[in-house]
N, C-alpha and C positions, 0 to 999 in steps of 0.2 A: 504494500500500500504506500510505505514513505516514498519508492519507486515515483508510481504515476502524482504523486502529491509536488518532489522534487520537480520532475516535468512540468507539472500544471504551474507553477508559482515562475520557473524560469519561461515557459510561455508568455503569463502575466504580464511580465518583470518589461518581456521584448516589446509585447506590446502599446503597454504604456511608456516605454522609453521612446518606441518607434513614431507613436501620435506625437508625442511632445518636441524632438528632434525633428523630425521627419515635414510635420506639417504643421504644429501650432505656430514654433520659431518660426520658422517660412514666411508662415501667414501674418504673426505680427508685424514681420520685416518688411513688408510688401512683396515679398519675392514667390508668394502664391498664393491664391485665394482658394481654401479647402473649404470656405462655405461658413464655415465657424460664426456667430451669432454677433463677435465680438471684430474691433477692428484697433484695438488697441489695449495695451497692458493694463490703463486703466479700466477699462471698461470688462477684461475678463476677471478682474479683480474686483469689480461688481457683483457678478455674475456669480464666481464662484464663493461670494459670502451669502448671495441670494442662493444660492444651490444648499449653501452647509447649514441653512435658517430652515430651508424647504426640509431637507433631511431629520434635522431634530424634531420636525411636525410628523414626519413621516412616524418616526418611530412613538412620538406619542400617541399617533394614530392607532400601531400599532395595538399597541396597550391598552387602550380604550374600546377600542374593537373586540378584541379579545377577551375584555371581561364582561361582554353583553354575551358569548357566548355558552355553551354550554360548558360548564367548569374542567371537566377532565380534556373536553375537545380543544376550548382555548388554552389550556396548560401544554397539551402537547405541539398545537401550534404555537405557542410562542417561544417552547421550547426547538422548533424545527427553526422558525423564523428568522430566533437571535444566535442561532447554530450558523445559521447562513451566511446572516450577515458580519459574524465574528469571524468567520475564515476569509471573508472578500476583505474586510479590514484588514485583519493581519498582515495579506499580501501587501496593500497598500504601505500598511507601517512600515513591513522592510524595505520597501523601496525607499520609502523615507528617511531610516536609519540610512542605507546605503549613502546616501547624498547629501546629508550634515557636513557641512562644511566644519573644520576643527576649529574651536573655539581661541586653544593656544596650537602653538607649531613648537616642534621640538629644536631646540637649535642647534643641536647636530646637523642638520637637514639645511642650515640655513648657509643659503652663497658667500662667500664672505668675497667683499672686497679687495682685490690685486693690489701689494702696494709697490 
């Protein structure tokens, strides 16, 4: 299972590297237009606060939905539900980790000056 788990997370991984690379850059740069809703860094910076606003309704939604249900039905879906949506996250978080820039730099590392 870790097998196809390994796969799926580096698929992930390619994929949202390859939209962000491939066509967001592009697109904010003028150098293609992939349609995207947005036509500049502010404005997907909009967008993706109205997305993370829309998503915490989502999941209250979730919630509230859920408990109008019948008790064991709405337990096991929200149990399937927040199953889901914690492994789409996760993938997301390592990419995230992956991409932190270092807060300090080791200065071994660092060029030094020719005198």
């Amino acid at each position: 299972m870790k097998f196809f788990a390994s796969i799926r997370r580096k698929l992930f991984n390619r994929r949202v590297n390859r939209e962000i690379f491939d066509k967001i850059f592009p697109h904010l740069n003028g150098r293609a237009n992939h349609g995207y809703s947005f036509g500049s860094n502010d404005e997907m910076v909009r967008l993706h606060i109205r997305s993370g606003l829309d998503a915490q309704m989502k999941f209250d939604m979730i919630e509230r939905t859920a408990a109008k249900m019948p008790k064991a039905y709405g337990d096991a879906f929200r149990y399937i539900a927040y199953r889901d949506l914690n492994e789409r996250m996760k993938m997301y978080l390592e990419i995230a980790a992956e991409r932190i820039q270092p807060e300090t730099c080791d200065q071994r590392f660092v060029a030094r000056l020719a005198t």
